[in-house]
C-alpha positions in Angstrom: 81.3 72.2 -32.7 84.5 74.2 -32.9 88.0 72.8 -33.1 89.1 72.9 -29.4 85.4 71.1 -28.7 86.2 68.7 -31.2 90.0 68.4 -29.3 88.8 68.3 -26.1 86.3 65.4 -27.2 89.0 63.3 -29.1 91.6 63.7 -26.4 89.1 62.7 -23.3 87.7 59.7 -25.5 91.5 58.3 -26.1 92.7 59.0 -22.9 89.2 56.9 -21.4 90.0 54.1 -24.2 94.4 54.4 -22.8 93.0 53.5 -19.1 91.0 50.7 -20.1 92.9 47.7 -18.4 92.4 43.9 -20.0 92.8 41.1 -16.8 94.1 38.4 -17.2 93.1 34.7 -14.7 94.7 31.8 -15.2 94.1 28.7 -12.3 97.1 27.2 -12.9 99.5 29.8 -13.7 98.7 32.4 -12.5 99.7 34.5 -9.0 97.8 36.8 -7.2 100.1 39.2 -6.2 100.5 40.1 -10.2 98.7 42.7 -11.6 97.1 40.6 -13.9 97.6 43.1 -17.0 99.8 41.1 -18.8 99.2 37.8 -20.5 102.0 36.2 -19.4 101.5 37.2 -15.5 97.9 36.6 -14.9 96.0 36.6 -11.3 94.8 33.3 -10.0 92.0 33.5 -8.0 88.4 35.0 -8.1 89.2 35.9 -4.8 91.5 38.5 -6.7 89.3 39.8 -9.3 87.0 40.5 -6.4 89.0 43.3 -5.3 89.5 44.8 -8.2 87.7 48.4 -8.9 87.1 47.9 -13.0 86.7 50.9 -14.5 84.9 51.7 -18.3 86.4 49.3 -20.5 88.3 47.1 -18.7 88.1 43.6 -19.7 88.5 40.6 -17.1 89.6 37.1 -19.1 89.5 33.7 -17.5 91.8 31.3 -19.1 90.2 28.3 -21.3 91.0 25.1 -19.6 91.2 27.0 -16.1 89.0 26.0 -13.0 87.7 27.1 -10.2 86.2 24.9 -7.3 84.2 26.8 -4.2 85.8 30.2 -5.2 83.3 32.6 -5.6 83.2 35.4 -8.3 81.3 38.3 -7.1 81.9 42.0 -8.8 79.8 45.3 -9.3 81.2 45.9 -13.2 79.9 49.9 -14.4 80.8 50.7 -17.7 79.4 53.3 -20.3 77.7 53.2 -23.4 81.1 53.4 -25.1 83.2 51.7 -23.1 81.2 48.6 -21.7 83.2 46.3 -19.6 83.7 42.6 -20.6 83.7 39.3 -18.5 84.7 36.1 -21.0 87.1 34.0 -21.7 90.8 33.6 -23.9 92.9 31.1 -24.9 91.9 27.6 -26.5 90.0 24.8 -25.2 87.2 24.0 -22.8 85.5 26.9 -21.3 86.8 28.5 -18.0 85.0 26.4 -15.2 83.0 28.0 -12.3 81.9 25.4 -9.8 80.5 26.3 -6.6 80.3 22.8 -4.9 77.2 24.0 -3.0 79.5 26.0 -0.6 78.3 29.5 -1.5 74.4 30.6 -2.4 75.5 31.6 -6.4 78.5 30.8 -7.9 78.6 33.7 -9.8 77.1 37.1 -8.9 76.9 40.3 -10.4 75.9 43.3 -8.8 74.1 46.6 -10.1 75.6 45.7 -13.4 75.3 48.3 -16.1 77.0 48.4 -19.4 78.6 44.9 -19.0 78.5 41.8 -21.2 79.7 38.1 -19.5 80.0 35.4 -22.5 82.0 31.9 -22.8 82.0 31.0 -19.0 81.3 27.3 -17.3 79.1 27.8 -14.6 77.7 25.0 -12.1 76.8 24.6 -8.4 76.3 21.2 -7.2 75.1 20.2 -3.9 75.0 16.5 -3.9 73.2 16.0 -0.7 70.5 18.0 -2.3 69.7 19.9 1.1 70.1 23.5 -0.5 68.6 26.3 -2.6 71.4 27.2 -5.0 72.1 29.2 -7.8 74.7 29.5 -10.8 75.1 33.2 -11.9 72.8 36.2 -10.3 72.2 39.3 -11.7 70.8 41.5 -9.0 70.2 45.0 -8.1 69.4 46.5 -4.9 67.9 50.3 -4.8 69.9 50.9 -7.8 67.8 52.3 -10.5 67.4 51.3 -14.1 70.3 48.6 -14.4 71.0 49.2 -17.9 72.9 46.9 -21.5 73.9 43.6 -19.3 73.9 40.8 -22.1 74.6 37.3 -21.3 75.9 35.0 -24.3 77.4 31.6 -24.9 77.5 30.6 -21.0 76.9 27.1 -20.0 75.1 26.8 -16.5 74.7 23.2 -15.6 74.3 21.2 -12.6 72.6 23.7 -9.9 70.8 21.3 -7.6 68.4 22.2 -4.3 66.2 20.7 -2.6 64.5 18.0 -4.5 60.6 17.9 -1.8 57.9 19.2 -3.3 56.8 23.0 -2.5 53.6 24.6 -3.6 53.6 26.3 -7.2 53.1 29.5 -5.8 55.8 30.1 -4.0 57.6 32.7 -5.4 61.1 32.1 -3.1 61.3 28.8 -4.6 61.6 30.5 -8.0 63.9 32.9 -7.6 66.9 29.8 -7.3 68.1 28.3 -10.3 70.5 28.1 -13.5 70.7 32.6 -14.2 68.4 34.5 -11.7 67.7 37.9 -12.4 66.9 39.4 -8.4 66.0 43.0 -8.0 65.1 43.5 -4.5 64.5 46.7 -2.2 61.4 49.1 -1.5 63.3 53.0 -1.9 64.7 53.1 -5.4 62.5 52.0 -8.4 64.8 49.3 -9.5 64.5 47.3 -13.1 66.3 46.3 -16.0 66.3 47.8 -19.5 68.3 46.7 -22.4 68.9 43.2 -21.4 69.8 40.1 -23.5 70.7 36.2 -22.5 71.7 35.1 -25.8 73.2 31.5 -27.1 73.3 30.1 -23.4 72.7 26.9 -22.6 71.2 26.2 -19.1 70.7 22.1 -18.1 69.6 20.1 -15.2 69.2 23.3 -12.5 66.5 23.9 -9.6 63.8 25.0 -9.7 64.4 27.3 -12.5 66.2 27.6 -15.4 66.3 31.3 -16.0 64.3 33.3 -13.7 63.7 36.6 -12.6 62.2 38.2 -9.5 61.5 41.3 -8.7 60.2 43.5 -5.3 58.7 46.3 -8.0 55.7 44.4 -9.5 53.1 44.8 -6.7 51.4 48.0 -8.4 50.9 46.3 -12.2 47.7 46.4 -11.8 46.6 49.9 -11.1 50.2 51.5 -12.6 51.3 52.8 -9.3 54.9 54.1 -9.9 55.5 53.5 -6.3 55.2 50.1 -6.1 55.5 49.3 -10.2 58.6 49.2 -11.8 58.6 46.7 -15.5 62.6 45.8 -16.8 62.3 47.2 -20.6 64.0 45.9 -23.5 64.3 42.0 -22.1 65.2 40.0 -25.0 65.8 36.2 -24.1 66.6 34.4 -27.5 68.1 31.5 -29.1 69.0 29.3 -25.5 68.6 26.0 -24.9 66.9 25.2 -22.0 66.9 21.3 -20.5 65.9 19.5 -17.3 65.2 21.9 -15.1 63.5 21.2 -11.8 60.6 22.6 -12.3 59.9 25.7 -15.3 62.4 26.4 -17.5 61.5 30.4 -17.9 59.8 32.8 -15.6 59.7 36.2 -17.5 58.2 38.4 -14.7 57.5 42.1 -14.3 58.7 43.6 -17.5 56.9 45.6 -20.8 56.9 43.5 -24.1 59.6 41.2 -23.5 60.4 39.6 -26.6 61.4 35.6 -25.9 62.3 33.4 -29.5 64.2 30.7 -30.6 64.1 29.1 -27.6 64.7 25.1 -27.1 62.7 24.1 -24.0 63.3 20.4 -23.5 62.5 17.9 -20.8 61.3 20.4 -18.3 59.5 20.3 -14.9 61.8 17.1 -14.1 61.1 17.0 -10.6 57.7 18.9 -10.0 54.9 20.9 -11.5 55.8 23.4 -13.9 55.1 24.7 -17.9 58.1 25.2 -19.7 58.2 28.9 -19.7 55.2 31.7 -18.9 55.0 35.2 -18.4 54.1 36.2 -15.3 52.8 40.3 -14.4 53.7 41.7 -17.7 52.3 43.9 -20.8 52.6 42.8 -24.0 55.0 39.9 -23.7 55.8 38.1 -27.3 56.8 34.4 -27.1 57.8 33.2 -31.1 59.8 30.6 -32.9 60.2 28.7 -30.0 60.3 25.0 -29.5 59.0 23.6 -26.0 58.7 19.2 -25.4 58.8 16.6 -23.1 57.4 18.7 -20.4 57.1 16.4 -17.3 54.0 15.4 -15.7 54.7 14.4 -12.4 52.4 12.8 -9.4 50.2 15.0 -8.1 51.3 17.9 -10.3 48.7 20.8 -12.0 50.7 22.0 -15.3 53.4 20.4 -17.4 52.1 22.4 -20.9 54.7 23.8 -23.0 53.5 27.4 -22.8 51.9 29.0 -20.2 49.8 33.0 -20.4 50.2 33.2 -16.7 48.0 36.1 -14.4 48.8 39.7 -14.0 49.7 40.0 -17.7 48.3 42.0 -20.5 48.4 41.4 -24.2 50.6 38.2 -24.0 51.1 37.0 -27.7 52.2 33.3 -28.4 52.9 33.0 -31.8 54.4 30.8 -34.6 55.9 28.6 -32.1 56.4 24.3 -31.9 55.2 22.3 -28.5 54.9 19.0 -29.0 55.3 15.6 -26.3 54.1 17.7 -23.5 52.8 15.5 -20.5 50.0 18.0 -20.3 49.4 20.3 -23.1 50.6 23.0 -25.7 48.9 26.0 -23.6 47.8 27.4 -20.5 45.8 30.4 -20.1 45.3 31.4 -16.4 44.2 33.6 -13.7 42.9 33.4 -10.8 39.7 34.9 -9.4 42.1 37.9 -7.5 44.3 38.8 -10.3 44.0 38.9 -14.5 44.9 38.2 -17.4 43.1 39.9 -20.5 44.2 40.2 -24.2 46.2 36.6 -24.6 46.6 35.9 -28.3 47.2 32.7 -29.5 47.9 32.4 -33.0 49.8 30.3 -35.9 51.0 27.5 -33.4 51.9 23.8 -34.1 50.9 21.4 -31.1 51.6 17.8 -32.2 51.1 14.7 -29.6 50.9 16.9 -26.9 48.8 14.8 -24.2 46.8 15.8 -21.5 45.0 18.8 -22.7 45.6 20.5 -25.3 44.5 24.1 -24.8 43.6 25.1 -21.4 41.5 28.1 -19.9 41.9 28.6 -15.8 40.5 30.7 -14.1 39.0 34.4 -14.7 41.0 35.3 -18.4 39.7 37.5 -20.4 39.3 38.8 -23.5 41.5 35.6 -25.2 41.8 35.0 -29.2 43.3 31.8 -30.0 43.5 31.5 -33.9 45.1 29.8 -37.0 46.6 27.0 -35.0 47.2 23.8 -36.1 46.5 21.1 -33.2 47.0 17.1 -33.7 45.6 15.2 -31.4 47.4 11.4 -31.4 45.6 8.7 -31.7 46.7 7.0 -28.2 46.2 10.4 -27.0 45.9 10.1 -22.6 45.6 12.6 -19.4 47.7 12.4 -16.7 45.8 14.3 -14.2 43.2 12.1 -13.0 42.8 8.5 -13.5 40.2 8.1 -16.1 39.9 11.4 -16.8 39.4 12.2 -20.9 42.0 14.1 -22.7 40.9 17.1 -24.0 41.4 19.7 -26.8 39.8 22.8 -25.3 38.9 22.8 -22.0 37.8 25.5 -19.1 38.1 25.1 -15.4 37.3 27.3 -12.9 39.7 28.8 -10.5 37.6 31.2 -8.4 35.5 32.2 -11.0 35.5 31.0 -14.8 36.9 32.5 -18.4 35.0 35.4 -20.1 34.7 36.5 -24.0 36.8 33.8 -25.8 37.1 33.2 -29.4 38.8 30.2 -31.2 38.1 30.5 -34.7 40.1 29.2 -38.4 42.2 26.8 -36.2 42.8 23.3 -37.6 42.2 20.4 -35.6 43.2 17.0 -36.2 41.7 13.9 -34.1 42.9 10.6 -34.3 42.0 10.2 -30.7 38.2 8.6 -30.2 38.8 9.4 -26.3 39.1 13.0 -26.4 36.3 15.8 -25.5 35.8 19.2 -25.5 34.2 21.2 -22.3 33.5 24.3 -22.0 32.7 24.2 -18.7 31.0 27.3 -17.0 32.7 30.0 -19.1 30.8 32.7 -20.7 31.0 34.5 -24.5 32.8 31.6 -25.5 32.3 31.8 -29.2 34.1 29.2 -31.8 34.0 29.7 -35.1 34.9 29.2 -39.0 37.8 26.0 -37.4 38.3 22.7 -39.2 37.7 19.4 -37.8 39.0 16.1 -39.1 39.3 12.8 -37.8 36.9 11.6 -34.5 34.4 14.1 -34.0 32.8 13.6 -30.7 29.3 14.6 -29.1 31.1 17.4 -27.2 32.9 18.9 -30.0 32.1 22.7 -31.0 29.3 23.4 -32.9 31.2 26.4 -35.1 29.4 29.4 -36.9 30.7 28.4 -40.3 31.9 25.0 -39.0 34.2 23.2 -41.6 34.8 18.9 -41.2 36.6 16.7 -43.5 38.9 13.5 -43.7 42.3 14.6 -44.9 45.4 13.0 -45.9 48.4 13.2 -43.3 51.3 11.1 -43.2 51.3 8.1 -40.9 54.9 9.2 -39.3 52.9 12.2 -37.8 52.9 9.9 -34.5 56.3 10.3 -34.2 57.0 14.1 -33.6 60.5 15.5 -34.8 63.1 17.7 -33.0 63.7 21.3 -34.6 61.2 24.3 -35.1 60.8 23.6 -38.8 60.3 19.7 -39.0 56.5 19.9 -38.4 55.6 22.0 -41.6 56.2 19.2 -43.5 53.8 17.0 -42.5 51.1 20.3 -41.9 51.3 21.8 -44.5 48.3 20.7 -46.9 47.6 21.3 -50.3 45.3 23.7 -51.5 42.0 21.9 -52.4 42.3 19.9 -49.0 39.3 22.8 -47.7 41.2 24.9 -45.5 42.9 27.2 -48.3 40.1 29.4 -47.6 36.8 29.5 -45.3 38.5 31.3 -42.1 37.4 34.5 -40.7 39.4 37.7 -40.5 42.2 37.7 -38.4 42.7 40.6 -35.9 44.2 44.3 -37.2 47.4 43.7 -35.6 47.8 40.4 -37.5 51.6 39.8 -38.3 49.8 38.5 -42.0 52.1 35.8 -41.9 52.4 32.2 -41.3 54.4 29.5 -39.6 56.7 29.9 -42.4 56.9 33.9 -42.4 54.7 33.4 -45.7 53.4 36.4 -46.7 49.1 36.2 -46.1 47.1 38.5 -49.1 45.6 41.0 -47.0 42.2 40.3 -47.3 39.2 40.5 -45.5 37.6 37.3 -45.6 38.3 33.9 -46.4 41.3 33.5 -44.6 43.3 30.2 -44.7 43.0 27.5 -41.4 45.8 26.3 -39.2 49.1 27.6 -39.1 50.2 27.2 -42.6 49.4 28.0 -45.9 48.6 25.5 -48.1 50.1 24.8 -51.2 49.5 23.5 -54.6 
């Protein structure tokens, strides 16, 4: 690069940083006919900051303490790669409050964002006759292309209620209202997201969903057809809480390994059928380190697990993750006889007092490997489903057509329930093998190629599950002559040779440890 390259560069960069404008919104203070560029002479309304054109760099601040009530903030933010534009918050105190009353659809939305980042915002949309489908913050993008860098952190979307009746769990309109919706609709321009984040957000008591995303691009997954078929990249959902909402508390749909961790699910499906999160038409989605409980079984509903390998989804991996106190389960694998779902791994899980049933195969899945769990069973141990129905541990339904080629092996499972089976159903390759089983072993139970039984020792508080990823490892994690230190089978080649704990495994090739954690001296 020569010297009047290198000056031309330099001057074009500063001169792109000099017109970057900073906004200023302030409720009380503030006036709309300022220009809003200085601190001291802020705009007032989102009404203004509507008709703003932001350019690359700009920033747009919303007081602390401020609040807005039915005043809708709807942009089109473009930045650059350099210069992303920025929607947050200044000042001290509570965070700037959004609240759409239930006059307006969202209360916030954001359209064909690229290069943007929205942080330390108060978002809510309350209807209180409950005769609406609402939604707090949309993301959407309409014939727009890849919609690319749009990260969400530190918001607080609260309080989005709809319509409380009951609707049937396929209904995809349903789910695309909620706490953040991610809406990418159209038929001419392939249209998806890449390089997204939601990060730190906290997103209580919304319908139906807490985060969800929808797409009009994920009709041609199966088959690849670029015309019809086109996955968000990059999706990274991480370290939210996620409480109360209607019905699931995560829909990840239509994207290529999404990665989804440290994740708080809590109290979800409060009003009607629902696991806590699930992947739905997606490759190679990775759900870790997350903690889902207190799912809600409600009358008449089908799923309240904490995870959920839903259909149209390839290579799904759950892994090193905490459910417990789930109305109905750690984990759902499903599919029904028209779709798929082959390649769902399963591996170095803790499920304690989960009730209903604890593992669950639906449908036509294929190709599953659940392994190296660790799975308590309590002792009072019940399923909600169907009055006087047995809870279960592993169980297989059919839904038009049954599960094919799946192995369970070197997963610990501990039964202090004398009420629960096992039932295979009328799947087929169904192979378990080299798994522990202590406590109540029933007629029903597996009988294992290099089956392993055995009482062991676990602390009585293990009834009583603890909040937080980590507390479960202490009661789990058993010491080395208990009989699961070795015995397991080899784990798959693309095995993270880790457990729970992110302790390192001894590559070996056989005897493998059993259940999620290694044990210790």
């Amino acid at each position: 690069m020569n010297f009047r390259t290198l000056l031309f560069v330099l001057v074009s960069l500063i001169a792109s940083i000099s017109r970057a404008n900073t906004y200023y919104v302030d409720s009380s203070s503030g006036v709309d006919t300022n220009n809003g560029t200085d601190i001291d002479h802020p705009l007032k309304s989102c009404e203004a900051v509507n008709h703003l054109v932001l350019s690359p760099g700009d920033k747009v601040l919303f007081k602390k303490g401020s609040k807005w009530s039915a005043d809708s903030l709807s942009i089109s933010p473009a930045g650059t790669k350099d210069n992303p534009i920025r929607i947050s918050s200044y000042g001290i105190g509570d965070l700037p409050k959004f609240e759409g009353k239930g006059s307006m659809l969202s209360t916030v939305v954001i359209k064909n964002p690229k290069y943007v980042e929205i942080s330390d915002l108060d978002i809510s949309n309350e209807d209180a006759a409950h005769k609406k489908l609402l939604r707090g913050i949309t993301l959407s993008g309409i014939d727009a292309g890849i919609l690319t860098h749009i990260t969400l952190k530190n918001l607080y979307v609260h309080d989005v209620t709809g319509l409380t009746e009951s609707y049937h769990d396929e209904d995809v309109t349903r789910k695309s209202y909620g706490g953040i919706v991610f809406l990418i609709e159209g038929k001419t321009v392939r249209t998806a997201w890449d390089t997204l984040l939601v990060e730190g957000c906290k997103v209580v008591d919304t319908s139906a969903i807490g985060i969800t995303f929808v797409t009009s691009w994920a009709k041609g997954h199966r088959t690849y057809d670029e015309s019809a078929w086109a996955p968000s990249t990059n999706v990274v959902i991480r370290g939210n809480e996620i409480r109360r909402s209607a019905r699931n508390g995560l829909i990840i749909r239509a994207c290529v390994s999404p990665l989804i961790e440290h994740n708080l699910f809590k109290e979800c499906a409060v009003q009607g059928s629902g696991n806590a999160c699930f992947s739905f038409d997606c490759d190679d989605a990775l759900f870790q380190y997350n903690e889902s409980c207190f799912t809600k079984f409600n009358p008449g509903d089908v799923d309240a697990a904490g995870y959920d390998s839903d259909y149209n989804c390839r290579r799904s991996v759950f892994q090193y993750n905490y459910s417990h106190d789930n109305d109905y389960g750690f984990i759902l694998i499903c599919c029904n006889g028209k779709a798929f779902n082959d390649g769902t791994i399963v591996r170095y899980n803790i499920s304690q007092n989960d009730n209903g049933v604890l593992v669950r195969f639906s449908g036509t899945v294929t190709n599953t490997y659940v392994y190296n769990n660790t799975l308590f069973a309590k002792s009072d141990m019940t399923n909600p489903r169907t009055q006087g129905d047995m809870p279960k541990i592993f169980y297989f339904k059919s839904w038009s057509g049954w599960a094919k080629n799946t192995f369970i092996f070197n997963n610990l499972i501990i039964n202090q329930s004398k009420d629960t089976i096992y039932d295979n159903g009328g799947s087929t390759g169904t192979h378990f093998s080299h798994n522990f089983y202590s406590g109540f072993h029933p007629q029903s139970e597996p009988n294992d190629d290099a089956k392993h039984t055995g009482a062991l020792l676990i602390d009585d508080s293990v009834h009583l599950a603890k909040a937080g990823w980590s507390s479960p490892t202490k009661l789990f994690i058993l010491k080395s002559n208990s009989g699961i230190a070795s015995g397991g089978m080899a784990p798959l080649k693309n095995d993270p040779r880790k457990d729970y704990l992110s302790q390192v495994v001894p590559n070996k090739s056989n005897d493998w440890f059993i259940g999620a954690l290694l044990p210790q001296n």
